[in-house]
TORKOL-4160 file (C-alpha; in steps of 0.2 Angstrom, whole numbers, padded with zeros to 4 digits, m for minus):
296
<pt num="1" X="0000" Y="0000" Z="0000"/>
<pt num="2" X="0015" Y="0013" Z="0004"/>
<pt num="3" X="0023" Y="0011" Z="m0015"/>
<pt num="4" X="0004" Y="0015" Z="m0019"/>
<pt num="5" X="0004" Y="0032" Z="m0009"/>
<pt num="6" X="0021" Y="0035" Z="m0019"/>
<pt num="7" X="0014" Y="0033" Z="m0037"/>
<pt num="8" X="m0002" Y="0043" Z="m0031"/>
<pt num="9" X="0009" Y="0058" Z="m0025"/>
<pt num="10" X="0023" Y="0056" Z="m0042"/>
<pt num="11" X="0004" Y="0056" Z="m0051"/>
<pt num="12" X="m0001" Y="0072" Z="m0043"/>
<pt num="13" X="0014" Y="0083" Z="m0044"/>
<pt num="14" X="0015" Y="0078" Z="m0064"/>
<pt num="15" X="m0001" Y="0087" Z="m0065"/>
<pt num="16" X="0003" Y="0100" Z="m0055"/>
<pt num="17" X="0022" Y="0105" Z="m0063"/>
<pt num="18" X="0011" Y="0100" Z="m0082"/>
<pt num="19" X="0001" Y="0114" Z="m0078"/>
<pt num="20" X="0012" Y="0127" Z="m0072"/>
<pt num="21" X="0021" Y="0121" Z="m0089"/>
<pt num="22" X="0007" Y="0126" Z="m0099"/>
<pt num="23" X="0004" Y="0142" Z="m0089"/>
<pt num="24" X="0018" Y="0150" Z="m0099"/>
<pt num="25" X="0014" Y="0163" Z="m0110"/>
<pt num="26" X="0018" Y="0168" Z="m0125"/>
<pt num="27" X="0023" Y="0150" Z="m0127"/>
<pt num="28" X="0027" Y="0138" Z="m0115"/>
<pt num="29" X="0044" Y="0128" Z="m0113"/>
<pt num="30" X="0052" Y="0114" Z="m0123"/>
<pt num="31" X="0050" Y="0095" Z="m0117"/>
<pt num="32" X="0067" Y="0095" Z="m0117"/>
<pt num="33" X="0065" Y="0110" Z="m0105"/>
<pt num="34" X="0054" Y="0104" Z="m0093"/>
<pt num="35" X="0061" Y="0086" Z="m0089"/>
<pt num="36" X="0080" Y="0088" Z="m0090"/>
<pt num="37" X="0076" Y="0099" Z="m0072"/>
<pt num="38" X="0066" Y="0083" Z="m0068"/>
<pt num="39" X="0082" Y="0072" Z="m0068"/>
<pt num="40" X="0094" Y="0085" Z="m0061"/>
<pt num="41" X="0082" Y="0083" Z="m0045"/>
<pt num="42" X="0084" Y="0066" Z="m0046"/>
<pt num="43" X="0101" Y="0065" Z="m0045"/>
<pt num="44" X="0102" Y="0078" Z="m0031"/>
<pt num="45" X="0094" Y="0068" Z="m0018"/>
<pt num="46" X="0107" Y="0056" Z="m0015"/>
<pt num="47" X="0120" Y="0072" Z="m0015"/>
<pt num="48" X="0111" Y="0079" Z="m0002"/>
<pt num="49" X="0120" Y="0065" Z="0009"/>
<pt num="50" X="0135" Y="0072" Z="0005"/>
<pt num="51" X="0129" Y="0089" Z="0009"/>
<pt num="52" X="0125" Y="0084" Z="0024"/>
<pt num="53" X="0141" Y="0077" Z="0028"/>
<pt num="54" X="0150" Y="0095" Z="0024"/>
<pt num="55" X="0138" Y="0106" Z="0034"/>
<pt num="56" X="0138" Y="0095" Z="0048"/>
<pt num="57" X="0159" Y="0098" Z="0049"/>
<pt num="58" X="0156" Y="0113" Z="0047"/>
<pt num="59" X="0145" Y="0119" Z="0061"/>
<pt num="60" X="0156" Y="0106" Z="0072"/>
<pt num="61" X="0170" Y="0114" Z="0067"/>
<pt num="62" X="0163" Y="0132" Z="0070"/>
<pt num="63" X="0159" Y="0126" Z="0087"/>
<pt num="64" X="0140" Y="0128" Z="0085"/>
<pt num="65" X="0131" Y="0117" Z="0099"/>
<pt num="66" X="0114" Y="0118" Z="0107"/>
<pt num="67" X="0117" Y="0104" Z="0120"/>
<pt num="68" X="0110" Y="0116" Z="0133"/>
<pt num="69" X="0096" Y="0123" Z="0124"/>
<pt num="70" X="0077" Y="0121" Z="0126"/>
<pt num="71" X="0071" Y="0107" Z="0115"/>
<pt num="72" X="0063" Y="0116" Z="0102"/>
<pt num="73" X="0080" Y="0125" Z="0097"/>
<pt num="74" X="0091" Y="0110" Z="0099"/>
<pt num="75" X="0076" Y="0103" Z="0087"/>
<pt num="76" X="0079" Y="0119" Z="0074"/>
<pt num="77" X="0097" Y="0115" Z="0074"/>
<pt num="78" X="0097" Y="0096" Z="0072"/>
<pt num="79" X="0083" Y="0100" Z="0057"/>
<pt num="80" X="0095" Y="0113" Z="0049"/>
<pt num="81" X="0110" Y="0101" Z="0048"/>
<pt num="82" X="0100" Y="0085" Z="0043"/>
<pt num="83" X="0088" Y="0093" Z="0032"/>
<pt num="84" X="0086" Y="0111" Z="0029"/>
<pt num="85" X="0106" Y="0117" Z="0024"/>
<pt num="86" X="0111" Y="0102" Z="0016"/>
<pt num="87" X="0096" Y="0096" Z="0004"/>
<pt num="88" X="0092" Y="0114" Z="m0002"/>
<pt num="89" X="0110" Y="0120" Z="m0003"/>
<pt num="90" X="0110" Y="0102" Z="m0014"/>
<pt num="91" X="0094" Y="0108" Z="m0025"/>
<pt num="92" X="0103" Y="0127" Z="m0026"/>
<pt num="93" X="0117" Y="0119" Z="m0035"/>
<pt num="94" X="0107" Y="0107" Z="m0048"/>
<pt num="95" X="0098" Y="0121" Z="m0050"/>
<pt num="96" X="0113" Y="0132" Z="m0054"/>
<pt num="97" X="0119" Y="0119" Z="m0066"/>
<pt num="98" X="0102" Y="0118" Z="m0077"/>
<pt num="99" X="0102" Y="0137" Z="m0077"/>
<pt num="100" X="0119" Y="0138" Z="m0085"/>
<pt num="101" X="0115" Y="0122" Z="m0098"/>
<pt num="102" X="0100" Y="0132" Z="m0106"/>
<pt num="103" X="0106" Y="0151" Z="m0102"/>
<pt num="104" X="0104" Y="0155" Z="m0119"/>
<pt num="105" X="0086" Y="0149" Z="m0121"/>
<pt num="106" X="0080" Y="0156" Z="m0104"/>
<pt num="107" X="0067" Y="0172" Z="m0107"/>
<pt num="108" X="0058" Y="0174" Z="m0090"/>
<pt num="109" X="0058" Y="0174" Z="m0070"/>
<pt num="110" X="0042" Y="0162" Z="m0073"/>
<pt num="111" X="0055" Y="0149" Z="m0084"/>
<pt num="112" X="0067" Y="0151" Z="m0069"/>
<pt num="113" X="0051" Y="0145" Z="m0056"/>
<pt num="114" X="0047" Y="0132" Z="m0069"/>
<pt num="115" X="0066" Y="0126" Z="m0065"/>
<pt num="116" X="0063" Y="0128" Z="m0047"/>
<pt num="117" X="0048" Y="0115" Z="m0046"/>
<pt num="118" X="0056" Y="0103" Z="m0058"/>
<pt num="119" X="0069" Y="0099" Z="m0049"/>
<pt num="120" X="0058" Y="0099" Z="m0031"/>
<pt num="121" X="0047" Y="0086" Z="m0042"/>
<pt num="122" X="0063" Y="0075" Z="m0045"/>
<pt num="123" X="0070" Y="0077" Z="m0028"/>
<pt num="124" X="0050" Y="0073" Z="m0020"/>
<pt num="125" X="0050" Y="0058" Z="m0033"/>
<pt num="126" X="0066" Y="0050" Z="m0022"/>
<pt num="127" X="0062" Y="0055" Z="m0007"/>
<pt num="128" X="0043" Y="0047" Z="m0009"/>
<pt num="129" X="0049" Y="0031" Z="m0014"/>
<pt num="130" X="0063" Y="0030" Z="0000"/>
<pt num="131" X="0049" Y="0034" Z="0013"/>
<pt num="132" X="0037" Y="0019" Z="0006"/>
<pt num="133" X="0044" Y="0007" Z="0015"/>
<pt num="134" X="0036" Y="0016" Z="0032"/>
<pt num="135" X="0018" Y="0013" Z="0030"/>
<pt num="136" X="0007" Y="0026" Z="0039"/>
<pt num="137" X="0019" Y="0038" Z="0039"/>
<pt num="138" X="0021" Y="0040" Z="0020"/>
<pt num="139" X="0003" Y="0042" Z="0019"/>
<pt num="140" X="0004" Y="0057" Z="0030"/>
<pt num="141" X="0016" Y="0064" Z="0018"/>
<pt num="142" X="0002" Y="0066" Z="0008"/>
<pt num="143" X="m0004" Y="0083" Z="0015"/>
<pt num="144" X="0015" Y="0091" Z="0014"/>
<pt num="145" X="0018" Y="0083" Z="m0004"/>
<pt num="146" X="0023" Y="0099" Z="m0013"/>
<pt num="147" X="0035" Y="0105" Z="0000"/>
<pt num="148" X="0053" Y="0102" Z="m0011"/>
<pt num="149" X="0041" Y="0110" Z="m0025"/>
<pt num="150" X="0036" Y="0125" Z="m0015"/>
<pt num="151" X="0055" Y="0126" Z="m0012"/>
<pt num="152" X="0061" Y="0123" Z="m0028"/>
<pt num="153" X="0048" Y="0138" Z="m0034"/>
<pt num="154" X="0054" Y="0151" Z="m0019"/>
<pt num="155" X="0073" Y="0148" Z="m0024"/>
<pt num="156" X="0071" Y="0148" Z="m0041"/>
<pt num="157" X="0061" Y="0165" Z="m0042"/>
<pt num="158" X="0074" Y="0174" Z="m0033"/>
<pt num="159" X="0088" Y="0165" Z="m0046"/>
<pt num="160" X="0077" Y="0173" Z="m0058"/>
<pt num="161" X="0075" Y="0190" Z="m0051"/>
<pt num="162" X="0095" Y="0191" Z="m0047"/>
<pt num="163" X="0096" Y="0189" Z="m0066"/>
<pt num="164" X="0085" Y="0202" Z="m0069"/>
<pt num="165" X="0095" Y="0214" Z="m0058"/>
<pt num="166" X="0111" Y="0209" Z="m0068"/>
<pt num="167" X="0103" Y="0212" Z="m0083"/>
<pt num="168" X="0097" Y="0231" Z="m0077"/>
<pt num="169" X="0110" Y="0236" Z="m0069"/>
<pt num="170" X="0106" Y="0233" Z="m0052"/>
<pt num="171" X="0111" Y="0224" Z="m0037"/>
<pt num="172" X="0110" Y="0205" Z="m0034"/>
<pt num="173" X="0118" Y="0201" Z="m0019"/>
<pt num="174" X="0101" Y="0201" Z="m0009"/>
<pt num="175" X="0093" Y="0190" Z="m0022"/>
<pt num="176" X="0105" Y="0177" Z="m0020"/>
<pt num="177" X="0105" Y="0177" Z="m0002"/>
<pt num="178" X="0085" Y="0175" Z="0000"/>
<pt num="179" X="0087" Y="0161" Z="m0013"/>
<pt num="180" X="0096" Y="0151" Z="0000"/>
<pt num="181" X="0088" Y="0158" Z="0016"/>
<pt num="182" X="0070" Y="0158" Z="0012"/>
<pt num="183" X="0068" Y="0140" Z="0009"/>
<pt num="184" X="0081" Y="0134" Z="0018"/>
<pt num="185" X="0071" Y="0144" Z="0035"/>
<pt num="186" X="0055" Y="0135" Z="0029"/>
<pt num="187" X="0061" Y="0117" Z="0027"/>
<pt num="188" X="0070" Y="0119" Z="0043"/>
<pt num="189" X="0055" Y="0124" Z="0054"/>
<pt num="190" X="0044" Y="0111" Z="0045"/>
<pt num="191" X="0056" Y="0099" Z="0049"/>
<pt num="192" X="0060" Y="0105" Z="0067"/>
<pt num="193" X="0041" Y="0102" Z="0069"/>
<pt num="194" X="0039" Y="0085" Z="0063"/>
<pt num="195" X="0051" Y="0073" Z="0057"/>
<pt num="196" X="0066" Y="0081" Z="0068"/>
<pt num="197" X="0057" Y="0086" Z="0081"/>
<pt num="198" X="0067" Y="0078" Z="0098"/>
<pt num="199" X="0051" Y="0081" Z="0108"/>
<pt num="200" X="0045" Y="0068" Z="0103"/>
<pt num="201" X="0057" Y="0057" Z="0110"/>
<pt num="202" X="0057" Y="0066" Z="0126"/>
<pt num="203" X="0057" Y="0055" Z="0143"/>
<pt num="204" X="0047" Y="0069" Z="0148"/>
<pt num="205" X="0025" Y="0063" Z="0144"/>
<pt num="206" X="0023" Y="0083" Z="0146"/>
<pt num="207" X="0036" Y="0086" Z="0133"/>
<pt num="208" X="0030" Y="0073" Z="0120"/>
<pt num="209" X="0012" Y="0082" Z="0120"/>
<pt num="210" X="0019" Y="0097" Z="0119"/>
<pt num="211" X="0029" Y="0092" Z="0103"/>
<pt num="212" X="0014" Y="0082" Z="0096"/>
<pt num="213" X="0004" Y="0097" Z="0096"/>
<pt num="214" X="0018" Y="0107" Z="0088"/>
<pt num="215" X="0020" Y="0094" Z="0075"/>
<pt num="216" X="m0002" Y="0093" Z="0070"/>
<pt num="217" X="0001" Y="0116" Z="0069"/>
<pt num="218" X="0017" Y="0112" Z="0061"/>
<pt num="219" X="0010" Y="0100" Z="0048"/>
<pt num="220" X="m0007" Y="0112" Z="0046"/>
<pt num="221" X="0001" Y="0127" Z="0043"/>
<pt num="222" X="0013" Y="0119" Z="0030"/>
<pt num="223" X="m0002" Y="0111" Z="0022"/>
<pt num="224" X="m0009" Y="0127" Z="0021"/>
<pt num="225" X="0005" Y="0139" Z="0014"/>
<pt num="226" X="0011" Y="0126" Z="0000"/>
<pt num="227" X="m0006" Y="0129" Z="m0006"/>
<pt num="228" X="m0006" Y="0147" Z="m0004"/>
<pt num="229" X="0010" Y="0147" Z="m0014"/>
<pt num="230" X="0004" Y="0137" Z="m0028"/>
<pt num="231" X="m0011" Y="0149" Z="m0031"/>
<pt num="232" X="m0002" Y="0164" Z="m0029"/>
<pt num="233" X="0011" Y="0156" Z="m0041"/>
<pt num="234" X="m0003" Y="0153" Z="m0053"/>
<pt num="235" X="m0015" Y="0171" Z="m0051"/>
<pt num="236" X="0005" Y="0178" Z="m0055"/>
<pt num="237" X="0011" Y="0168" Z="m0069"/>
<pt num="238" X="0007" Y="0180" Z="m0083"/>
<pt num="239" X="0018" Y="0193" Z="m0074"/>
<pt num="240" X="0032" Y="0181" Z="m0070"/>
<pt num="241" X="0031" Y="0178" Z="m0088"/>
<pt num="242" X="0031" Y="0197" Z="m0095"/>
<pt num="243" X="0048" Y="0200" Z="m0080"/>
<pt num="244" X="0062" Y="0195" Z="m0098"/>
<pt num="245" X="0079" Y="0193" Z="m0091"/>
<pt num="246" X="0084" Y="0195" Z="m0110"/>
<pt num="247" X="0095" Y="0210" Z="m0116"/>
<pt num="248" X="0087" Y="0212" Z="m0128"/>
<pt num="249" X="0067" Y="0212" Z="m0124"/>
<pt num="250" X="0073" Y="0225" Z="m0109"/>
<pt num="251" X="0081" Y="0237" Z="m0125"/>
<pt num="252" X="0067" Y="0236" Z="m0133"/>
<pt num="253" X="0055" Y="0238" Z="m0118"/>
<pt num="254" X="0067" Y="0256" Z="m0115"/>
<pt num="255" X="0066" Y="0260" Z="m0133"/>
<pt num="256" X="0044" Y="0259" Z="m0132"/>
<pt num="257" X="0044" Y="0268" Z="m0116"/>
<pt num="258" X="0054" Y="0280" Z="m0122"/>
<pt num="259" X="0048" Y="0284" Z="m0139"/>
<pt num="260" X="0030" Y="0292" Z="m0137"/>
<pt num="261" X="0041" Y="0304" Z="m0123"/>
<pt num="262" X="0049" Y="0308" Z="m0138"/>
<pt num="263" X="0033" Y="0310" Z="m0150"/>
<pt num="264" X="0023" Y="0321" Z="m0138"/>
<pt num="265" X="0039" Y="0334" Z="m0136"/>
<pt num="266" X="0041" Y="0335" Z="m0154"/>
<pt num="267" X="0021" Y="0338" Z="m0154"/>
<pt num="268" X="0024" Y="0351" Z="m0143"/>
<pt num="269" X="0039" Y="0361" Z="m0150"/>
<pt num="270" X="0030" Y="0361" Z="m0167"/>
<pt num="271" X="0013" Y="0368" Z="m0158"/>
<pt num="272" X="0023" Y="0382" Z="m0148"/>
<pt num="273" X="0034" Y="0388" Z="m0167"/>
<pt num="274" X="0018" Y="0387" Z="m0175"/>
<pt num="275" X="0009" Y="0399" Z="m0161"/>
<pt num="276" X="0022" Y="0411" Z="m0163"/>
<pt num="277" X="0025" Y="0414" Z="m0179"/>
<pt num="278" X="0006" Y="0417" Z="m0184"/>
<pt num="279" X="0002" Y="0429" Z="m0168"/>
<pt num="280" X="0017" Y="0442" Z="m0174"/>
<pt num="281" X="0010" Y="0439" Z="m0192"/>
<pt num="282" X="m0010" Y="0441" Z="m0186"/>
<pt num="283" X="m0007" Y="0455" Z="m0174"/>
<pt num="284" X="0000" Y="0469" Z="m0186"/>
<pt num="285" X="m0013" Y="0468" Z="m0201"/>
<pt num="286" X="m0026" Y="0468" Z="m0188"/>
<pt num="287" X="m0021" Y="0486" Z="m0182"/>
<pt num="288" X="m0017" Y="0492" Z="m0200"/>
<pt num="289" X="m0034" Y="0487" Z="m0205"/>
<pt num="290" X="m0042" Y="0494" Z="m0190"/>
<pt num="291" X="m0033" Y="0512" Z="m0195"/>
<pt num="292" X="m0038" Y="0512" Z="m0211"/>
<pt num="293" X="m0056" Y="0508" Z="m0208"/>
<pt num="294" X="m0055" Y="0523" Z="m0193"/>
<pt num="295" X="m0047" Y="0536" Z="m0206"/>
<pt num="296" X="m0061" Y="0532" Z="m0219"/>
């Protein structure tokens, strides 16, 4: 029954990533496209181990420890170096990877989001089929089954806006940084609150309610916001899709906005020389003609 929960849940992100790929206007992506990001996500989940390994010498190293700290910290930190750093720094980097391989034929932030959730997809297809072997709980995973997607969609559309920073000019630095941060912070405090949360295990029965409780709001409010994202994802697509990280569109973008500018002050110049070379013209025949007529 579990490797049935995992084909239901590869079933129903398809549809979901198979929409957003059809969202795309003027014309969506090539096949090619949209399932080379797939397998990229494949292949990072078993890097992610690897990853894991690195950040969690790193923090040893650093001499980070929260041996001493309340539960729910010690529970954020164990989260972060298991789960949060290590898979998404992973994902960043496939990411990164895909990016370069079809820089040429990228157009827009919304292809950049596209990228984003296909390689989430590929990394949810490993991780569904690794947790298939633990019965109920795979079936639970059920209600936070677009999370790596909802991941893969907040990286990749800063990715995209840091591109169209470069491409105007204009700082990237904070892009890049809320690449890492944002999902990294979300995957973190989901996991803190379910699958790495050390309450749970607490000798303490006070403690393990305590954590089951945070786990069910944990769980709940994750349910809710991947929805959230997807639909504010969808409501947004045409203006991801108007947002070109192309030189060229932006040139021509300046060049329209610029042009009528130009039209009206011609317009205007041409009015104003016309005004004042009739009134000097106008203005004396009216007062010869008004002396003749009085002398008559």
């Amino acid at each position: 029954m579990a490797i049935l929960e995992a084909i239901i849940s590869i079933i129903i992100l398809a549809v979901f990533y198979y929409r957003m790929v059809k969202r795309e206007t003027p014309t969506p992506i090539s096949w090619l496209q949209a399932l080379l990001p797939i397998g990229a996500g494949i292949a990072s989940m078993p890097v992610s181990f690897y990853a894991f390994i690195g950040v969690t010498v790193l923090i040893g190293s650093l001499g980070i420890s929260a041996s001493n700290a309340p539960d729910f910290v010690r529970s954020m930190l164990f989260a972060f170096m298991t789960a949060g750093a290590p898979e998404e720094l992973t994902k960043l980097a496939f990411m990164l990877v895909i990016i370069f391989l079809f820089r040429k034929k990228l157009r827009n932030v919304y292809e950049y989001i596209l990228i984003g959730a296909a390689v989430g997809f590929g990394f949810t297809i490993v991780e569904e089929i690794e947790y298939a072997s633990e019965g109920a709980v795979a079936w639970v995973r059920l209600l936070t089954l677009a999370g790596h997607m909802v991941y893969g969609i907040l990286m990749a559309r800063h990715l995209g806006l840091a591109k169209y920073n470069k491409v105007n000019g204009k700082s990237r630095f904070l892009q890049y940084v809320l690449a890492f941060a944002v999902p990294t912070l979300l995957h973190t405090l989901y996991d803190a609150c379910t699958g790495q949360n050390l309450m749970l295990i607490s000798e303490d029965p006070a403690v393990q309610d305590a954590g089951i409780i945070i786990g069910m709001v944990g769980t709940g409010v994750h349910f809710v916001l991947q929805f959230v994202i997807l639909f504010i994802l969808r409501k947004n697509a045409p203006k991801y899709c108007s947002i070109s990280i192309t030189e060229q569109a932006i040139e021509q973008t300046v060049e329209q906005s610029t042009e009528p500018a130009t039209e009206q002050t011609t317009e205007q110049t041409v009015e104003q020389a016309t005004e004042q070379s009739t009134e000097p013209a106008t203005e004396p025949a009216t007062e010869q003609t008004v002396e003749q007529t009085t002398e008559n």
